[in-house]
N, C-alpha and C positions, 0 to 999 in steps of 0.2 A: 302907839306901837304895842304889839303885840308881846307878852312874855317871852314865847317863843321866838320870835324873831329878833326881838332882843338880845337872845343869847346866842342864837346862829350870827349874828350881826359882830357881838363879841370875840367869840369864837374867830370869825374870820378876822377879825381885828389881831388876833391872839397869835396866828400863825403866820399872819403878814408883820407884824415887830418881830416876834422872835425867830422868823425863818424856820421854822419846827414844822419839816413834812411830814407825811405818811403816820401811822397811829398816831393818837394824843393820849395824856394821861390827863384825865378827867379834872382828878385834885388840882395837878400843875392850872389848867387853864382856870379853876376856879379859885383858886389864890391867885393868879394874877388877875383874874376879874374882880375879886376883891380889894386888892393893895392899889388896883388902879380906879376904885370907886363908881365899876360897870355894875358892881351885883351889890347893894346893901342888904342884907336881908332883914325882914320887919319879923315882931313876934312869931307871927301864922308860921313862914321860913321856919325859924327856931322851932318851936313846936313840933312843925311837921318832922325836923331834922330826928330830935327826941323820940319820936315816935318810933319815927324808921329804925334807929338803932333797937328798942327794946321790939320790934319787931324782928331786927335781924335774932339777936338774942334769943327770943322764942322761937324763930326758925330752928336755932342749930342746938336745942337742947335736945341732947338724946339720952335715952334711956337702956335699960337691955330686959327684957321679959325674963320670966321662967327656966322658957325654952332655948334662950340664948339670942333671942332675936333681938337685933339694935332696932329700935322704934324713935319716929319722931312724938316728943311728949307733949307739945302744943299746937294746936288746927286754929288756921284762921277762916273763918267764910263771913260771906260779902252781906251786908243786908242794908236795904232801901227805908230810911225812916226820914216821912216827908221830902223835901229834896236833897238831903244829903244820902250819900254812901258809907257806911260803919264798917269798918274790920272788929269785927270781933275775935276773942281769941279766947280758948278750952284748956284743961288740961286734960287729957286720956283718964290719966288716973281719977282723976274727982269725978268721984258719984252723982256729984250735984248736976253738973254739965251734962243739959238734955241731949240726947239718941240723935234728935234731929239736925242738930247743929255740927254734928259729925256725919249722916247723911249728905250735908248740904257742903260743909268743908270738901269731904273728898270726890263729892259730883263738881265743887269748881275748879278743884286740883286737875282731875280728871280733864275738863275742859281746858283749864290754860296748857294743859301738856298736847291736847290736838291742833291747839291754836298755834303755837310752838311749831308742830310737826308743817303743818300748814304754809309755815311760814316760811322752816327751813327749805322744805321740798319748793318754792316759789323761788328763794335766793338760788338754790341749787340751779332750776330751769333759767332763771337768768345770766347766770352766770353762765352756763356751759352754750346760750343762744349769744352769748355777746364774746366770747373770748373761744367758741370752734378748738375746745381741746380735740386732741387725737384719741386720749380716751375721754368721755363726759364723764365726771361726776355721778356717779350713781350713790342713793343714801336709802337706801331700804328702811322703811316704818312699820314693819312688823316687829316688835320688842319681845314677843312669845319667849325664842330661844335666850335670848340675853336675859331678861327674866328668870328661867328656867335654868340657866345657868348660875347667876349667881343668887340662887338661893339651896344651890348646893351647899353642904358642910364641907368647910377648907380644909381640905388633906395635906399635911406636910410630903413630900416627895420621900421616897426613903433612902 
């Protein structure tokens, strides 16, 4: 059986004992996949887990420029060496970290955010084709003026 399916299999297991409709909390089912000996996880798990966290970490270090600008201080981009896939990860500031690794960071930034949009605007048209609101759903993907807004300087009102 498949990892995946495994855990959807769990999962349905998860909400059939505890009777818990509608959203799940992720944690919740994965402690009880745990404590009930559906999930052991091996080193790779661990590891991976470790990872992920010192990735979120570099996710959410921010910095502030000069000019006032809050910047993110770490880029990760994706790279192919033999058959596996590497996250790599930069600091802005270090001189060392080549030009290109930050070309290539915010060209796949850049794409996971169309993939994103892609995706919402797909859940949007299924939903408003399966549930016939009175008004549909409408989600505009022009970000120009949101953008442009807030990279205004914040006025206090007076």
């Amino acid at each position: 059986m498949s990892y995946t399916t495994a855990v959807k299999e769990y999962v349905e297991r998860y909400k059939a004992e505890t009777g818990i409709e509608g959203p799940l909390d992720t944690h919740a089912v994965a402690e009880w996949a745990w404590r009930n000996g559906l999930h052991t996880p091996n080193a790779r798990t661990v590891i991976d887990a470790i990872a992920a966290d010192i990735a979120q970490v570099f996710r959410e270090e921010y910095r502030v420029d000069r000019h006032g600008r809050r910047y993110r201080a770490k880029h990760a981009a994706t790279y192919k060496r033999g058959n596996k896939t590497l996250s790599l990860w930069a600091d802005l500031d270090d001189p060392q970290a080549p030009h290109n690794h930050f070309v290539r960071s915010f060209a796949q930034r850049r794409q996971q955010i169309v993939g994103d949009c892609l995706q919402l605007k797909t859940d949007v048209d299924v939903y408003n084709d399966k549930r016939e609101p009175t008004e549909p759903i409408q989600i505009p993907l022009d970000f120009t003026l949101d953008v442009m807004e807030l990279q205004q300087p914040y006025r206090k009102a007076a």
